[in-house]
C-alpha positions as CSV (number, residue, x, y, z in Angstrom):
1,X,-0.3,20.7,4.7
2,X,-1.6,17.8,2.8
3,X,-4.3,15.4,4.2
4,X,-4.4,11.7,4.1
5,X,-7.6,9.9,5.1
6,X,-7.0,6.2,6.3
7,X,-8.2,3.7,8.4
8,X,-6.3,1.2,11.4
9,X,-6.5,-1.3,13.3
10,X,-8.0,-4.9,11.3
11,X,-7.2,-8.1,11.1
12,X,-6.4,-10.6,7.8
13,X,-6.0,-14.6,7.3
14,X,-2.6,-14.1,9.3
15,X,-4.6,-13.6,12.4
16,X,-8.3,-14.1,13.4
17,X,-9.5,-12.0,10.2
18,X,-11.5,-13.7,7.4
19,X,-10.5,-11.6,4.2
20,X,-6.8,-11.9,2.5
21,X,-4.4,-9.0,2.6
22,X,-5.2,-8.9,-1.4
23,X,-8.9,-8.6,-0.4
24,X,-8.8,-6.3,2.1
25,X,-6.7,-3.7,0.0
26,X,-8.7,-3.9,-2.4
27,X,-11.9,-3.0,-0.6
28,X,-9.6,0.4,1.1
29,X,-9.0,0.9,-2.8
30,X,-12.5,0.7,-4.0
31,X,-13.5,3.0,-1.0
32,X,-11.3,5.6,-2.0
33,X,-9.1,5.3,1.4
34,X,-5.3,6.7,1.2
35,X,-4.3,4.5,3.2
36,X,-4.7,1.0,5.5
37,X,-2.9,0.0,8.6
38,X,-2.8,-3.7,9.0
39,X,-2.4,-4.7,12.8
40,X,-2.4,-8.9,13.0
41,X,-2.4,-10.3,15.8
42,X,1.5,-10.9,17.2
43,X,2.2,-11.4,13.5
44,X,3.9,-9.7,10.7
45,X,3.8,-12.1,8.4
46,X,1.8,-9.5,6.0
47,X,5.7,-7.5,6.6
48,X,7.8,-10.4,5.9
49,X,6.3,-11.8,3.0
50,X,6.3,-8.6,1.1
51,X,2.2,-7.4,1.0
52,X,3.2,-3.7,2.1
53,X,3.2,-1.5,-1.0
54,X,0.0,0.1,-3.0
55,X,-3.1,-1.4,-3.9
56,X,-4.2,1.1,-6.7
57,X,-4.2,4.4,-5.0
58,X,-4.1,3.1,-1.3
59,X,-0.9,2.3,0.6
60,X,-1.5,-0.6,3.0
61,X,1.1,-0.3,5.5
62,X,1.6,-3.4,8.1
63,X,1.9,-3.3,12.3
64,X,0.7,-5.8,14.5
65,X,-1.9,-5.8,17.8
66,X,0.5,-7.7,21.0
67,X,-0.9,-9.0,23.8
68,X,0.6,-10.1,27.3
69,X,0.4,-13.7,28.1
70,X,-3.2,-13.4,29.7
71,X,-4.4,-11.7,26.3
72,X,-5.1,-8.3,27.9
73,X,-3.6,-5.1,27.2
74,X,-3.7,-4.9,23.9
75,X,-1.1,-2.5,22.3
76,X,-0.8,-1.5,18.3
77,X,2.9,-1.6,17.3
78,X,3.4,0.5,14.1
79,X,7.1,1.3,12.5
80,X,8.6,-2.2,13.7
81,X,10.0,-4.9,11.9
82,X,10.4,-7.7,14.4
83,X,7.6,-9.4,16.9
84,X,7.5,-8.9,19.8
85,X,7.3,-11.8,22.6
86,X,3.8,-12.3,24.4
87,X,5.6,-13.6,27.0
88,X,6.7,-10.2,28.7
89,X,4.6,-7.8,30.6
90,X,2.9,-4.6,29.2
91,X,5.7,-2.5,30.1
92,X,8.0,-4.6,28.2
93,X,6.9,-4.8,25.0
94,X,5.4,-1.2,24.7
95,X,8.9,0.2,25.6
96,X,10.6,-2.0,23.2
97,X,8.5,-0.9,20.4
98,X,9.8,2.7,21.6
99,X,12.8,1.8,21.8
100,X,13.1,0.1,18.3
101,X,11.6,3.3,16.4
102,X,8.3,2.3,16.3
103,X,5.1,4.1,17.6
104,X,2.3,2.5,19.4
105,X,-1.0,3.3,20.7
106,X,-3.2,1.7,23.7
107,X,-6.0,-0.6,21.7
108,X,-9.8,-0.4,23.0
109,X,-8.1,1.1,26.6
110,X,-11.9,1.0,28.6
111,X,-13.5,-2.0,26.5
112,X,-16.6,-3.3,28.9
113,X,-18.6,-5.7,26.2
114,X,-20.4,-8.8,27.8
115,X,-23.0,-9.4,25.3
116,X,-21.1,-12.8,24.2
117,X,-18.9,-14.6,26.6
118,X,-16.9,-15.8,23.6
119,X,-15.7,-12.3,23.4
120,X,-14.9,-10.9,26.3
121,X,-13.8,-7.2,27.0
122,X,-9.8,-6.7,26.8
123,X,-9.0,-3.0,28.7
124,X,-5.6,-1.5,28.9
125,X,-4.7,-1.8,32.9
126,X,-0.9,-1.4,33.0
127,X,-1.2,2.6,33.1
128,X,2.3,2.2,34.8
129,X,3.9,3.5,31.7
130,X,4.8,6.8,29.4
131,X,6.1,5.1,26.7
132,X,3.3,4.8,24.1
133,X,2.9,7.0,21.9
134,X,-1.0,7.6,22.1
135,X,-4.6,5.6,22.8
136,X,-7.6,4.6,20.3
137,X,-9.8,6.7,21.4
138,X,-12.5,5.1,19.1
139,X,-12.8,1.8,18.4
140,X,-16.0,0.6,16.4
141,X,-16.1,-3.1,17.1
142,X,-16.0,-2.3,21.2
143,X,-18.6,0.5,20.6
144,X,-21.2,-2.0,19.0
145,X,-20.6,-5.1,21.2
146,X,-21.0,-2.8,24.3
147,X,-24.1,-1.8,22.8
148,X,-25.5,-5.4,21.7
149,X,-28.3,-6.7,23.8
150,X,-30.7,-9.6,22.9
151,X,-33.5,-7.4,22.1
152,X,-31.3,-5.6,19.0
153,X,-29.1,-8.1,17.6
154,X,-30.8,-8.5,14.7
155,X,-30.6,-5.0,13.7
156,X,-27.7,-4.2,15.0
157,X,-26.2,-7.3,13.3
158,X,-27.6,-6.0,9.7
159,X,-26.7,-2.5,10.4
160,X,-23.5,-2.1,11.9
161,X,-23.3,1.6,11.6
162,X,-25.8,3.2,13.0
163,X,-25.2,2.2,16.6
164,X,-21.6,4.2,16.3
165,X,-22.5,7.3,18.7
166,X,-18.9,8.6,19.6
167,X,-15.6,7.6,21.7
168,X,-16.1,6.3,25.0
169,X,-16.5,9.1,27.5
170,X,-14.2,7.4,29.8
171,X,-11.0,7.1,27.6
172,X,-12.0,10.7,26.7
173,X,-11.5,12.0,30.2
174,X,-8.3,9.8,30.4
175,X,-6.9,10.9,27.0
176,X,-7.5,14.2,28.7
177,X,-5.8,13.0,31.5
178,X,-2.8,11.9,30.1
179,X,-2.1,15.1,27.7
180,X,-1.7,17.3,30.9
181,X,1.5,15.9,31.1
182,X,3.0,14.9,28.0
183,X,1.4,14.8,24.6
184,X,-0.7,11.7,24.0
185,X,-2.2,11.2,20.3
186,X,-5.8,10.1,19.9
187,X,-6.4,8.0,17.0
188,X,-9.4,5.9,15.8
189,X,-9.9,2.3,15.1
190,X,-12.2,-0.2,13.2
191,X,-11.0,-3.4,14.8
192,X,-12.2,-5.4,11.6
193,X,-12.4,-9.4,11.6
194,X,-15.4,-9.0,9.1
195,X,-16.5,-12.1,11.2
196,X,-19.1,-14.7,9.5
197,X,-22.3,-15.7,11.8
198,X,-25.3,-17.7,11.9
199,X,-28.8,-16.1,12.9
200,X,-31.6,-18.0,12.9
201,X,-30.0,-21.2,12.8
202,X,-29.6,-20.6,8.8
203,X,-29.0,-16.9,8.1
204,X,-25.2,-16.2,7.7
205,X,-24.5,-12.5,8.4
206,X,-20.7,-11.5,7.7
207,X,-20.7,-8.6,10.5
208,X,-18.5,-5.8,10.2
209,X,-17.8,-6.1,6.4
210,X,-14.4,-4.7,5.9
211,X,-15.9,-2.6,3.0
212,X,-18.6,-1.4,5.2
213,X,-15.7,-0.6,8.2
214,X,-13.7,1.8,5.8
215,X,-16.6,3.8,5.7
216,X,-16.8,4.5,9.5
217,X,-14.2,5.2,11.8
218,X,-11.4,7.1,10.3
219,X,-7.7,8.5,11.1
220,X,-7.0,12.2,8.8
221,X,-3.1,12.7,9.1
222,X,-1.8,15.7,7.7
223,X,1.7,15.6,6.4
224,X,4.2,18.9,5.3
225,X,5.2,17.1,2.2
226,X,3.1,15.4,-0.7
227,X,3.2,11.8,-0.9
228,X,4.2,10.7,-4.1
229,X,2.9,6.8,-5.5
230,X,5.0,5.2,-8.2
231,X,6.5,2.0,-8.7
232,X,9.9,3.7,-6.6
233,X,10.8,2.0,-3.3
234,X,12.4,4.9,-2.1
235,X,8.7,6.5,-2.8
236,X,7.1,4.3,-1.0
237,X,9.1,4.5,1.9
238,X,8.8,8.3,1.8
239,X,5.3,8.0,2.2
240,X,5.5,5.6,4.6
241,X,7.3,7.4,6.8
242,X,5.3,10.5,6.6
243,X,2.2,8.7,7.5
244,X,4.1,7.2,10.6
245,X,5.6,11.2,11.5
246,X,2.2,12.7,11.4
247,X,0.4,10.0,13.6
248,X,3.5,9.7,16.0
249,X,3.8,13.4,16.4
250,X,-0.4,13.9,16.3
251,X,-1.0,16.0,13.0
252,X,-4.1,13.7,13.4
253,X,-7.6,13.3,14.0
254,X,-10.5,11.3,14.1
255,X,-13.8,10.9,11.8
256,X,-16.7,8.8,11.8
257,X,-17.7,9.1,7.8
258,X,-21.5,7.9,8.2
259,X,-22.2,11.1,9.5
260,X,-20.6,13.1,6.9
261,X,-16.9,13.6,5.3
262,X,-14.7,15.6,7.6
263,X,-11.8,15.6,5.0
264,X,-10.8,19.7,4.9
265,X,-11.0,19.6,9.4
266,X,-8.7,22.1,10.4
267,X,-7.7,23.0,14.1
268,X,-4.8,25.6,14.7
269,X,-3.1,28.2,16.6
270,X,-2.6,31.5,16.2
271,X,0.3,33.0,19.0
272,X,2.8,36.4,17.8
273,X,2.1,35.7,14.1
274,X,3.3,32.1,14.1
275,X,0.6,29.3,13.5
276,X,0.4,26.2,15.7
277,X,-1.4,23.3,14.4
278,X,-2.9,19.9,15.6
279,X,0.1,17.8,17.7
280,X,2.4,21.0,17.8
281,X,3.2,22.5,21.3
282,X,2.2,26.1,22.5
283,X,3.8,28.2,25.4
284,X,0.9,29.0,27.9
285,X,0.2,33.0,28.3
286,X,-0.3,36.0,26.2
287,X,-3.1,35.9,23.2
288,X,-3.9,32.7,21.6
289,X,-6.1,32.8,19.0
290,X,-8.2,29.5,18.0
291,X,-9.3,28.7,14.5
292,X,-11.4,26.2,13.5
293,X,-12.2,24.9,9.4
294,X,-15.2,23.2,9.1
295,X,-15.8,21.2,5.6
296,X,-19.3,21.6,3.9
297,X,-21.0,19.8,6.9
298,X,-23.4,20.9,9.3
299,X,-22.2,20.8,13.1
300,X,-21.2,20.9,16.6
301,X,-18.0,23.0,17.4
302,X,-17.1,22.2,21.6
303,X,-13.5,23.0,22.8
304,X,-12.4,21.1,25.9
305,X,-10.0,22.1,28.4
306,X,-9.0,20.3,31.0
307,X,-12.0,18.3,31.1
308,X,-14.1,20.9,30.7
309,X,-16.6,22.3,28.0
């Protein structure tokens, strides 16, 4: 297996973000990322006008976050090449994103910020549905609004990373949920705007830096093949497509890389002398043996099942 270490879900001058496409490849680049998921708002004008391709050694890749007409129920379309209308109900567009090929995953599903009433919380409440193909488990830009409070804006604002504790318990518990029926892949997003704001009256703070993002929240994929760069379309879209297989079928999984790299994670199977790993399914019964790969880090190891430690 090879491993690919990327991030997803941010916004550019298309949308409501404040870098460039140009920009923020370039930033994924200097970080060392593999790779960048673009997701615009209802827009892929970063697709149509030909900014998918690699930036140095990164591949930026372009999707788009849709919205219903109340701007709720947000939903990252991946793998498509046309918009999809605003005007239609949850339902509507997240099967039509299925239907077309594509892969999409529930954005921020159990977002509760208040902190400013210019931007309020936008949950995921059409559950009515099984054709996504997975929820963000982690998004940082929910995590620190839900967490911002008079008292430590300041700090919070100037250090961005530190108040990034984990994925909500709640979408947890429903990711859980979900995955006793049918397989549901967990990813993790940044939700970068990389926002400009005045403190103090006179101090501008950029807040979540898109440079500073890439070195938080990240999605591992693990492919069977190794992507090749080069100047080749059909290379590019090799890779492309492999990067798209391994999240749609969940040979995924999600870091936070302040706290350490987790690049070398492994999480498998072992059933009869065949190996099972991450997003692969497994007949219940008989001997199952679990094996974890931890890289040079110090940590944690809890295995959930069915909610339960």
């Amino acid at each position: 297996m090879f491993e690919y270490v990327g991030a997803l879900h941010m916004h550019s001058t298309f949308s409501d973000g404040s870098g460039t496409v140009k920009e923020i490849a370039g930033f994924a680049d200097e970080v060392g990322l593999d790779y960048i998921i673009l997701t615009d708002h209802n827009t892929l004008r970063a697709l149509t006008e030909g900014y998918e391709g690699w930036y140095g050694n990164t591949m930026l890749l372009v999707g788009c976050e849709i919205n219903d007409r109340n701007n709720s129920n947000h939903y990252l379309a991946l793998g498509i090449d046309e918009t999809i209308s605003t005007r239609v109900p949850a339902k509507e567009y997240v099967k039509k994103v299925k239907d077309s090929g594509g892969i999409g995953f529930l954005a921020h599903p159990h977002e509760k910020r208040n902190s400013m009433k210019e931007h309020p919380p936008y949950p995921w409440t059409e559950w009515d549905t099984d054709d996504f193909t997975g929820i963000e488990i982690w998004n940082h830009m929910s995590e620190w609004m839900e967490g911002l409070t008079e008292q430590n804006k300041y700090n919070y604002f100037m250090h961005p990373l530190r108040s990034i504790v984990g994925p909500p318990k709640e979408t947890l518990e429903k990711w859980d949920e979900l995955n006793l029926k049918r397989k549901v892949v967990g990813i993790g997003g940044i939700d970068a705007h990389a926002h400009k704001v005045n403190l103090l009256g006179f101090f501008e703070v950029e807040v979540f830096p898109y440079k500073v993002l890439f070195k938080s929240v990240r999605t591992h994929v693990l492919t069977d093949t190794k992507i090749t760069k080069g100047k080749n379309g059909k290379n590019f879209e090799n890779a492309k497509k492999a990067i798209y297989n391994a999240l749609g079928s969940g040979r995924c999984f999600v870091s936070n890389f302040y706290h350490g790299d987790a690049k070398g994670f492994r999480f498998f199977a072992e059933k009869n002398k065949k190996i099972y790993k991450m997003g692969d399914y497994i007949e219940s019964g008989g001997k199952t043996h679990l094996r974890v790969i931890l890289p040079n880090i110090s940590g944690t190891i809890d295995l959930i099942r069915n909610g339960e430690k």
